[in-house]
N, C-alpha and C positions, 0 to 999 in steps of 0.2 A: 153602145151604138146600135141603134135599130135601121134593119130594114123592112120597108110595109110596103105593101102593093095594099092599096083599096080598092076593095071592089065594088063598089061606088062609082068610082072615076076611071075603070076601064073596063065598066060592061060593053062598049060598043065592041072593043074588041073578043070580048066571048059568046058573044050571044050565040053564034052557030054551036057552042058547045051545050051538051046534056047537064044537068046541073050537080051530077056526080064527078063527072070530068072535069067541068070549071074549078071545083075545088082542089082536084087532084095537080091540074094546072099550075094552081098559084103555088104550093107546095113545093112540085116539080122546079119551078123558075127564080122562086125564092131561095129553095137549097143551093142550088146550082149556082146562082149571082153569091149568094155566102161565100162562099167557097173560090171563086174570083176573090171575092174585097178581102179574106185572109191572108188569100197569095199575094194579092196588090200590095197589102200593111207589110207582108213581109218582105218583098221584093223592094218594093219604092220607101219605104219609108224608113225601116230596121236595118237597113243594110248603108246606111250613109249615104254620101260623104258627111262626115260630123263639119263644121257645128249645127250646119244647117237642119240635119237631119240625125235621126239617131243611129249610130251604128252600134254593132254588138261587141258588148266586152264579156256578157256572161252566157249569152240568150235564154239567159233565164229568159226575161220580157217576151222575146222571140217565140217560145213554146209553149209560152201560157196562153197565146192568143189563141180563143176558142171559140165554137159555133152553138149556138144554142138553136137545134134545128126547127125550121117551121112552124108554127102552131098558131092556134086564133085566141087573139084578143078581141074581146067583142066582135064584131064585126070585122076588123081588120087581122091580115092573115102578116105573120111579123115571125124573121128570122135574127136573131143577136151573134153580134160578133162581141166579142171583150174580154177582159181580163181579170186576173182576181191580184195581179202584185199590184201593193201598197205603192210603189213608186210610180207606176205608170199615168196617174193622174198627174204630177209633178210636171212630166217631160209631155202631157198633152196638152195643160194649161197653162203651164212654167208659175212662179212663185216662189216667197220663203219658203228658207230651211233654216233650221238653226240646231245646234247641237240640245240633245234631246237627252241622252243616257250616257254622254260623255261628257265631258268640259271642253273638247272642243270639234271641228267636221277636219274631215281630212280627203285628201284625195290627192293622184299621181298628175301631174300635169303632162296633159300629150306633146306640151311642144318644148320642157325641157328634159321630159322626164322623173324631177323632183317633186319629191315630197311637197304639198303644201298644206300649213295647219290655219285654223281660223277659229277664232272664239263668236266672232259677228254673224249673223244672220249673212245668208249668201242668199242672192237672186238668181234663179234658174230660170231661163227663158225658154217660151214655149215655142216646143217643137214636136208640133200635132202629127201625131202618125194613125190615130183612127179617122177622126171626122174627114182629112182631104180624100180619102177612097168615096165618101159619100159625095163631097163637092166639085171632085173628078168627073169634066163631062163625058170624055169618053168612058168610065165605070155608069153610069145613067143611062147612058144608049146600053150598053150592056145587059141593064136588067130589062130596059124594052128587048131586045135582042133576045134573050132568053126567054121570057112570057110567049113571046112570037113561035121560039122553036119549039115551045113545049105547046102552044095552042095546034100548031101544024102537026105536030107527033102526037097527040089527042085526034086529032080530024082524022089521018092517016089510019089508025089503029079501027078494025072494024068491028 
């Protein structure tokens, strides 16, 4: 999952800035919005209520979510949030599974507690816990919100 701020499409808002600072800026407000949509994935999305959403049974998932902090791609100045466990794309897009290195998938059931086995492909339904931090309007006002406080603590600093 990416976040970009183009700086294309919000020169009106820096143009009072020096063209050292403007870049410092985007950096400043991009890290900072990171760091929100981390805690948002972890807060709103990792923590249930199941089925709707994921909760934590291992957190593994939970603690591999990481920041790849600010930097430029061409032109656009871009911070990554994501993950490196093999599962997580499953529970972002849902999909088959099918037993892979055993003969058959297993898992606990939360609502009897037993054991259940299966030799069939199972369907896992998607339950997105990166992309809605993005699709979240009030995370959106946020990263305006942040660009703003980091243009005014740029202007501010003499």
């Amino acid at each position: 999952m990416k976040l970009e701020i183009s700086r294309k499409s919000l020169d009106k808002l820096v143009r009072k800035l020096e063209a050292a600072s403007r870049e410092r800026v985007f950096f400043e407000a991009l890290n900072s919005t990171a760091l929100h949509m981390r805690h948002w994935i972890l807060t709103e999305r990792l923590s249930g209520p199941r089925p709707l959403y994921l909760g934590r049974v291992t957190s593994v998932l939970a603690s591999s979510i990481s920041i790849v902090p600010a930097h430029r791609e061409g032109e656009t100045i871009v911070a990554k949030i994501g993950t490196n466990v093999k599962y997580a794309r499953i529970h972002e897009y849902g999909g088959w599974i099918a037993p892979k290195n055993k003969p058959f998938l297993a898992w606990k059931s939360r609502e009897t507690g037993k054991w259940i086995y299966t030799t069939k492909p199972v369907y896992i339904p998607p339950r997105p816990f990166m992309k809605p931090a993005i699709k979240d309007t009030r995370n959106r006002g946020i990263v305006i919100d942040e660009l703003k406080k980091a243009i005014h603590n740029a202007l501010q600093t003499p």
